[in-house]
C-alpha positions in Angstrom: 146.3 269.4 160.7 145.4 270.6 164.2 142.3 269.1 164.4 140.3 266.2 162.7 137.2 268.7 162.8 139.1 270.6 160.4 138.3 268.5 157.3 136.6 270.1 154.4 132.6 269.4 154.6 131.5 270.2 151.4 131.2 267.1 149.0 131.5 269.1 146.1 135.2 269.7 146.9 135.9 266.0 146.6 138.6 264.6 144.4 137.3 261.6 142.7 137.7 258.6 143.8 140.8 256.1 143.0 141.3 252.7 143.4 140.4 251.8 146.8 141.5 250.5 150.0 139.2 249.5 153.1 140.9 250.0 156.5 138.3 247.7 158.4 137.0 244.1 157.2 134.4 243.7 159.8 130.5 244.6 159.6 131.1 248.1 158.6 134.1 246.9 156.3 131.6 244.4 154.6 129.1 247.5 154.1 131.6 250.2 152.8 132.7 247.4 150.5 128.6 247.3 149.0 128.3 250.9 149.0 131.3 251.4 147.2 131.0 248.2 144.7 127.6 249.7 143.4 128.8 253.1 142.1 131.7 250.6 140.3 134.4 251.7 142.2 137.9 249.6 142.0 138.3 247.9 145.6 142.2 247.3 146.1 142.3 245.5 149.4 141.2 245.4 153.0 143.1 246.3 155.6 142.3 245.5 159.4 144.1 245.2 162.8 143.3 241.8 163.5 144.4 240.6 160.0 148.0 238.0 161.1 150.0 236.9 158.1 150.5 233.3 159.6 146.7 233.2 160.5 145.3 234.2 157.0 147.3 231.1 156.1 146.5 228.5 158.0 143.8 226.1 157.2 142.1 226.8 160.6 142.1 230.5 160.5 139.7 232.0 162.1 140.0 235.5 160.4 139.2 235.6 156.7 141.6 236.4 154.1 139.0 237.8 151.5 135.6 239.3 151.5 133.9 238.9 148.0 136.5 238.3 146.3 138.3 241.2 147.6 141.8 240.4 149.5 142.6 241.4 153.4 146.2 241.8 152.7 147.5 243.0 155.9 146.9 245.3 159.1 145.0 248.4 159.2 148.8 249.6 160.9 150.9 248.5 158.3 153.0 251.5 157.6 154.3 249.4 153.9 150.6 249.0 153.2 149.3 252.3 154.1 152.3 254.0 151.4 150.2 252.5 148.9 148.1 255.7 149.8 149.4 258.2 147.2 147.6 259.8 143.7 147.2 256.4 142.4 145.0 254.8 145.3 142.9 256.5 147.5 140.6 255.1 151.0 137.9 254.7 153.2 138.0 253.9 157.0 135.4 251.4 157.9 136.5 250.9 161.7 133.1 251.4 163.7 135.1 252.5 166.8 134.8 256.6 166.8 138.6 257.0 168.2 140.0 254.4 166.3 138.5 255.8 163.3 140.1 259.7 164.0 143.5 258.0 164.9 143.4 256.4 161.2 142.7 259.3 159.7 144.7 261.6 161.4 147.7 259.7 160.8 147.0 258.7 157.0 147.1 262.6 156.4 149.9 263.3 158.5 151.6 260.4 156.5 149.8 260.6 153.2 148.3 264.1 153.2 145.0 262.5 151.7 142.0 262.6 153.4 139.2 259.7 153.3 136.7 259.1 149.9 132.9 259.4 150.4 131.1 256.6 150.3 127.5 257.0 149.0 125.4 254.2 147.5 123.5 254.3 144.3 120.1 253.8 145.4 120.6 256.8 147.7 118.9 260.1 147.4 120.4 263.7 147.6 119.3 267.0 147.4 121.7 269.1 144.8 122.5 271.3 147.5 123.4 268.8 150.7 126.9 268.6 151.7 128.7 266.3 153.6 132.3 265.7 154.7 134.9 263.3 153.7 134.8 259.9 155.1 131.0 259.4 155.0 129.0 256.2 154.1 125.7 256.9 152.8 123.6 253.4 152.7 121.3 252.4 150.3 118.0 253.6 149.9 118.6 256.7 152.1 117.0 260.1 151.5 119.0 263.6 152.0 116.5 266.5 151.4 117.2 269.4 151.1 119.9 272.0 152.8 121.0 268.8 155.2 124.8 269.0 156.3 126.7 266.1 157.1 129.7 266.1 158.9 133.1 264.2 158.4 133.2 260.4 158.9 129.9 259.8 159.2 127.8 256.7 159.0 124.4 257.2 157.8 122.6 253.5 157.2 120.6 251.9 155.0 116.9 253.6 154.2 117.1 256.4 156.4 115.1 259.4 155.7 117.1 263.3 156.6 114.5 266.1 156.3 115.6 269.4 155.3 118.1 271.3 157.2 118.9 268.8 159.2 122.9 268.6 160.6 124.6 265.8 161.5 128.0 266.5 163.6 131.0 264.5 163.0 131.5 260.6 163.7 127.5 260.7 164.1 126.3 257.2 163.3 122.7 256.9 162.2 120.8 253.2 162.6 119.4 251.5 160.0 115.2 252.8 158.7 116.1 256.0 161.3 113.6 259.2 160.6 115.2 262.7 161.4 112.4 265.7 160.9 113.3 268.6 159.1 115.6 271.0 161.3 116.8 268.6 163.8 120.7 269.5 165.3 122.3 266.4 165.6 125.7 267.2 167.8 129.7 265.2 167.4 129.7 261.4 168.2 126.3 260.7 168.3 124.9 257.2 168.2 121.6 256.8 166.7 120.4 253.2 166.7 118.0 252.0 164.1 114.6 252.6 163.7 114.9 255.6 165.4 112.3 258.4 164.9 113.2 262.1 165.8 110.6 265.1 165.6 111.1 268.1 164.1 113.2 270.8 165.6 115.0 268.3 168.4 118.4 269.0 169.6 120.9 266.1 170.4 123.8 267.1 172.2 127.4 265.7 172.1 128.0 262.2 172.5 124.2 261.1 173.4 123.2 257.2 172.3 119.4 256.6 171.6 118.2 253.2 171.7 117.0 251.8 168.8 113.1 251.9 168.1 113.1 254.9 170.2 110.9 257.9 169.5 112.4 261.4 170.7 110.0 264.3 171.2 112.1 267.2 173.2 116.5 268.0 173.1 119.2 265.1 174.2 121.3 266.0 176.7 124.8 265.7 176.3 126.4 262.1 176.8 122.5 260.9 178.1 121.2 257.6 176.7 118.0 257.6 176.4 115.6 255.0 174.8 111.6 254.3 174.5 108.9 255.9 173.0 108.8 258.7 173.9 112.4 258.3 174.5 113.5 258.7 178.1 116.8 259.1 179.7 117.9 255.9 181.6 121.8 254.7 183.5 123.5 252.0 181.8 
């Protein structure tokens, strides 16, 4: 695999999903785990790079060694964990870092030639003929109209609304109650923080954060932050 932007985007293509483990038990780990828990998928374990094997048992960990009931059984590195990765188990990376989550990917298929299970939640909404790429969370109460295209490893949270024809690049993260107007071109590792509106037609280019709350009326440059309403470009 040359590239990670070489995954597959169409969701119909998608194997269904195995018995799963969770590379991440942190915030996003703990949301992966709801989504994924309410179309009755089979959670096998968490995986995460903090996880210790002395720490998980000692009585004054610090770092869990469940999450609902679900086990952390070892590092999101752990070569004899990640071989569990075959036809009988399958997984979803919920590590919110953007290059930590390529490098997990990109070596689980160069190890395990399997790429990353969707996650999408059962409350959520989607038009018949949306697509979107492996290693996407879809959060609950979320609406995907129609023609929208989603990238790979994307994280689209809870009770966001998509007009038609919008795209979202991969690694794009979209903030919690975020409104995107029909036609909008959301570009590669964009952050989007939550309650974010953006009109109709808009452009955001590669790598551009918007604060949350903010309200964007005209194209994103490139790696700009902007925030407000209407959303302005600002240093940080």
């Amino acid at each position: 695999m040359d590239s990670i932007h070489s995954l597959p985007t169409d969701s119909n293509q998608l194997p269904p999903i195995l018995p799963l483990i969770i590379l991440g038990a942190k915030g996003l780990g703990k949301v992966a785990l709801e989504v994924l828990q309410s179309t009755d998928n089979i959670i096998y374990c968490f995986l995460d790079e903090d996880y210790k094997e002395e720490a998980a048992v000692s009585e004054t960990a610090t770092f869990p060694n469940e999450i609902n009931h679900v086990s952390i059984m070892g590092s999101s590195d752990d070569d004899d964990m990640l071989n569990l990765i075959n036809d009988k188990c399958d997984y979803f990376v919920a590590v919110e870092n953007v290059a930590d989550r390529k490098r997990l990917i990109k070596k689980i298929y160069k190890q395990r030639k399997k790429y990353p299970a969707v996650a999408v939640h059962s409350t959520a909404h989607i038009a018949d003929d949306a697509t979107m790429g492996y290693g996407t969370l879809i959060g609950m109460g979320t609406m995907i109209g129609a023609d929208v295209k989603i990238g790979t490893s994307c994280i689209i949270n809870a009770n966001s609304t998509l007009d038609y024809e919008v795209e979202i690049g991969n690694f794009t993260q979209i903030g919690i109650g975020t409104n995107i107007g029909a036609g909008v071109k959301i570009e590669e590792e964009v952050f989007v923080g939550n309650g974010v509106t953006i009109i109709a037609g808009v452009t955001i280019g590669k790598g551009a954060r918007i604060g949350a709350g903010s309200v964007v009326l005209s194209n994103i440059k490139a790696k700009e932050t902007v925030l407000g309403n209407p959303a302005k470009a600002v240093s940080l």
